[in-house]
N, C-alpha and C positions, 0 to 999 in steps of 0.2 A: 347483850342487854337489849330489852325490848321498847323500843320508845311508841307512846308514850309509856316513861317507867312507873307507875304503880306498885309500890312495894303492898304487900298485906304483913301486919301486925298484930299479931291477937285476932283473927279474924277478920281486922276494920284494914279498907285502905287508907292510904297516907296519901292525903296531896301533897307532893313533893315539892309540888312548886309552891306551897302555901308555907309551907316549914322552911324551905332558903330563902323566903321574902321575908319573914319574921326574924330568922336567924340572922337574914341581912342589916336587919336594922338593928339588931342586937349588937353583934361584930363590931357594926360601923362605929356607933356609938362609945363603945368603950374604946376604940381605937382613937375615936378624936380627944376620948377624957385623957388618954396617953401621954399623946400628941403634944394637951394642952399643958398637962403638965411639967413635961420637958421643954417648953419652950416660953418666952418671954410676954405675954398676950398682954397688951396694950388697953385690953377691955379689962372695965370691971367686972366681978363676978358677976353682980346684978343686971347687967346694960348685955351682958353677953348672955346671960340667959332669956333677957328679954327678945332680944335677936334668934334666938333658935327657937323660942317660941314662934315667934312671926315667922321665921323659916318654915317650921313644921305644920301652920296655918295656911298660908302662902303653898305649900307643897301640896294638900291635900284637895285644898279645892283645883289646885291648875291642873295638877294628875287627873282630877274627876272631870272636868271644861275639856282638856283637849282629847281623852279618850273618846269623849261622847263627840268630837267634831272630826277623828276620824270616821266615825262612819254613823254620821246624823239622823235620827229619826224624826216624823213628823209627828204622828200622834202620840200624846201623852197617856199613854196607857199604864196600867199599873205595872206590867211586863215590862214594859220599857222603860220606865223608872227603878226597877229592880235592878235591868240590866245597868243603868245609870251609875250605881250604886258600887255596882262589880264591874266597873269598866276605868281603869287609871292606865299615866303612861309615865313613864319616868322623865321623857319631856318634859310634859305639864309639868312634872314636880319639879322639875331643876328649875323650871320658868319662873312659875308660881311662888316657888323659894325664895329665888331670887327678890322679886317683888313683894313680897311680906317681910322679908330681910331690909331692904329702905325704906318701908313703909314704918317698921318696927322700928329702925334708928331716928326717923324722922321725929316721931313719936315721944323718942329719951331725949332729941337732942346730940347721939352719938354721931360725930363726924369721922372715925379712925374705921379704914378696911377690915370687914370681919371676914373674907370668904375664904383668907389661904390655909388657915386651919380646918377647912373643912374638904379642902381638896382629895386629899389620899384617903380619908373616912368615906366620901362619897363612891372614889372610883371603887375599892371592895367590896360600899355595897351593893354598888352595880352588877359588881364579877360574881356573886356570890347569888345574887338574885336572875342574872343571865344563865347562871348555869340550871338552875329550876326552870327558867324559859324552855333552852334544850330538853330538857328532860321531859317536860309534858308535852312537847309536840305540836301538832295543829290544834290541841284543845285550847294554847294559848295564841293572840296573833302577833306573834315575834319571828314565824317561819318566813321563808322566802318563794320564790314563784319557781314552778315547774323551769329543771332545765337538764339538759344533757349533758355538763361538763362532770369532770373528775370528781367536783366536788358535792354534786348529788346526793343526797341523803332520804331513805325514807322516814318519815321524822311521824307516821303513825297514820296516815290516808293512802298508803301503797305507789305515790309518786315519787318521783325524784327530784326534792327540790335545795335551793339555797340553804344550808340550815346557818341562817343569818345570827341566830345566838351562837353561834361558834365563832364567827367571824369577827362578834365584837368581843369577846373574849381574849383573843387573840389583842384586838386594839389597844382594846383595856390593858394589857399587862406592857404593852409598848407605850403606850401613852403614861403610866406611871414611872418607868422607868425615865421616861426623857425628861418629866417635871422634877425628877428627882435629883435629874442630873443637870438643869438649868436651876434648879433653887439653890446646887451648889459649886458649882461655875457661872454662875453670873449673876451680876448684883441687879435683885428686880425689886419696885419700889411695893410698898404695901398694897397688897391687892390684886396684883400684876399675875401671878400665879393662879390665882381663880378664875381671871378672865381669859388666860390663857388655857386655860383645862374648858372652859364653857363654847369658846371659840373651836376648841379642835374634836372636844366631839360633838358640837352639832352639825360640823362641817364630815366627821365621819357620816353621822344619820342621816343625815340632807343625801348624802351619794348611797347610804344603803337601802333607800328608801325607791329609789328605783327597780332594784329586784326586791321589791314585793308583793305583794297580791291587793295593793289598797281599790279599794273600789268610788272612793270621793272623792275628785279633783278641784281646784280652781286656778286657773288661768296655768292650767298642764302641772301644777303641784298639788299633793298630796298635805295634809293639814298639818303632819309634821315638818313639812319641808319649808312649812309656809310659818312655821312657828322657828324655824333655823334663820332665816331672812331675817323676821323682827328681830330676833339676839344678835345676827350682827350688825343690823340697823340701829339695835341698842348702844354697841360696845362701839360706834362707827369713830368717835375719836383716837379709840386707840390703835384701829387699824391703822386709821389715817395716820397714827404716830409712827405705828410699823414702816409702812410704804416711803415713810416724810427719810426715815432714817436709812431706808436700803436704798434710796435713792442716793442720800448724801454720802454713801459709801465710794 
């Protein structure tokens, strides 16, 4: 198979990676209606839908903010607003989500954890929309930087580089198997699952973020790495909770 892979159908090509982004969010979603219905949810129907609203507002603008502050433009041109438009990052969206998710309960008045049913819906959509990354290659910027190890790929510019959608693929299916397996050996309080999933992959991206090709720093990080820092500067009490207990072990 040739990457980038371009199927032709009836004559037209397929963005492949536009049909596993869509498909992602389709999957996803009926995976959490699943979810929600075998399991006990504390929310009312109404206060929970309000909350994935504010998720799905919250996501869209963060995705569109920190794509555009990977690699910032100055003038406001109409091209550059086009590209504004078609420039998201699944960061942003996790970020952004997250923040129209308290914004939106602050809003009902809902005090009770909404994020752990949304954990396994999200990592799928991730996997499912990574593998579309792979698939188109350097037309999207998900690849990694020229290198000479084993695991070099030409991923469609004739170099050999990182092909970084493979590697979080790989993540992705370890990191849901281990929330799966702490959601049922051991007893975590409401919420506690979501933060743990936000924590471990932004602390994956923060380190994959070094093999790649970013061209925008500040103060030697890259805009996504710099948005890894504020989440766990967010979630800092519960580290602090982590650390308080492995100490007292």
């Amino acid at each position: 198979m040739q990457i980038p892979f371009e199927p032709i159908v009836l004559g037209y090509h397929i963005n492949i990676h536009l049909v596993l982004e869509y498909l992602a969010f389709f999957i996803a979603f009926r995976y959490y209606v699943y979810l929600r219905k075998r399991s006990k949810d504390a929310i009312s129907g109404g206060n929970r839908l309000s909350i994935i609203l504010g998720a799905a507002i919250g996501a869209l603008v963060g995705s569109r903010l920190v794509g555009l502050l990977e690699n910032p433009f100055v003038e406001w041109t109409q091209a550059n607003l086009i590209n504004l438009l078609n420039t998201k990052t699944i960061m942003g969206g996790l970020f952004g989500g997250l923040l129209g998710v308290e914004f939106a309960k602050k809003r009902i008045g809902e005090t009770k954890s909404s994020g752990d049913l949304f954990v396994f819906p999200i990592i799928l959509g991730i996997f499912i929309g990574r593998i579309g990354c792979f698939l188109i290659g350097t037309k999207e910027f998900t690849y990694g930087k020229v290198t000479a190890s084993i695991f070099g790929m030409d991923l469609g510019d004739g170099a050999l580089r990182h092909p970084t959608a493979l590697y979080e693929l790989v993540f992705l299916v370890l990191l849901f198997f281990i929330l799966k397996y702490l959601q049922k050996k051991i007893t975590l309080k409401n919420g506690e699952l979501f933060i743990i999933f936000m924590l471990s992959y932004f602390a994956f991206r923060f380190c994959i973020e070094f093999i790649k090709p970013n061209v925008f720093y500040v103060l030697g990080l890259s805009s996504i790495q710099i948005l890894c820092v504020i989440c766990w500067l967010y979630y800092y009490k519960f580290i602090a909770k982590l650390i308080n207990s492995w100490r007292a072990r």
